[in-house]
N, C-alpha and C positions, 0 to 999 in steps of 0.2 A: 445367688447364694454365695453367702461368703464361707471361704473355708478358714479351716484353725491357724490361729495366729502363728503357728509355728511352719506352716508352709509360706506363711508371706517371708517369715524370718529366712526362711531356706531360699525361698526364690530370690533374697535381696543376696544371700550370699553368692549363691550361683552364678548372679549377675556379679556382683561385685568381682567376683572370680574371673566371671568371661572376661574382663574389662583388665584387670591385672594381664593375663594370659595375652591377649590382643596388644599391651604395651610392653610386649615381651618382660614384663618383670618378675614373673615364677612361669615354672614350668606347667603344663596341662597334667603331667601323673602326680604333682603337688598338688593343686587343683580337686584331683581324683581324692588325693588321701582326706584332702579336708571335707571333702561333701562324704565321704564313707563314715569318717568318725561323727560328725556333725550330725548322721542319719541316728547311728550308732549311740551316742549321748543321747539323744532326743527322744530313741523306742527305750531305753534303758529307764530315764526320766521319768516318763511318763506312767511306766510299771512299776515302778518302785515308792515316788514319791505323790502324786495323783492319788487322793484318798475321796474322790466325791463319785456318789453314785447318782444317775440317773434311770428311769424307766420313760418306755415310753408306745402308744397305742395309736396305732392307723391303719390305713387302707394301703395293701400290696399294689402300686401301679405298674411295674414294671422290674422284671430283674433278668442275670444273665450272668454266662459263664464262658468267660473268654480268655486263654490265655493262662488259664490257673487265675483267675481275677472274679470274683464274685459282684457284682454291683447290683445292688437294690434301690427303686424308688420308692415311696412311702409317701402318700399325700395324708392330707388331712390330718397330723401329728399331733396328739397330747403329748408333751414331755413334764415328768413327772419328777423334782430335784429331789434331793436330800432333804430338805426344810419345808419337805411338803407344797412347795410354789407349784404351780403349773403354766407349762407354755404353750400354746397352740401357734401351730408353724401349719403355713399351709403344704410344703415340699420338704423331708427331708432325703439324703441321697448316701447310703452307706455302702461303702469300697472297702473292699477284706481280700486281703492276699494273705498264700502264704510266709511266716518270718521267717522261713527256712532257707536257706538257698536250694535247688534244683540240685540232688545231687547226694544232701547233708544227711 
């Protein structure tokens, strides 16, 4: 299963970072600030400007609670767009933490 295009984005930077870092050309806490803001823009983003709703209907396979981390499996998927389309996915896999930090 593929995940959302904006963790591929995130993992190219990460890399691209370790690689800067390893060539000593920025420091690892520069590094830090950019993958913080970069998280930061991207939950902001996506609340604010993402205006499409979907629904969606399946079989509970598996879930858990670890860590403060929720994760659910979900087989047999209808997902239900905005425009009325439907997609039948036979896996889908949803992870929910809290936005909070520990503490806040």
């Amino acid at each position: 299963m593929n995940g959302p295009s904006y963790y591929d984005v995130g993992a190219t930077l990460a890399d691209a970072l370790d690689t800067l870092i390893v060539d000593q050309r920025i420091q690892p806490q520069l590094a830090m600030k950019v993958l913080e803001n970069f998280d930061r823009v991207t939950s902001e983003r996506l609340r604010t400007d993402v205006k499409a709703k979907m629904s969606f209907k399946g079989h509970l396979s598996t879930y858990r609670f670890c860590d403060d981390v929720w994760t659910f499996v979900i087989k047999d998927v209808v997902m239900k767009l905005d425009g009325g389309e439907s997609i039948d996915v036979g896996k889908f896999k949803i992870v929910a933490c809290n936005s909070k930090k520990s503490g806040e």
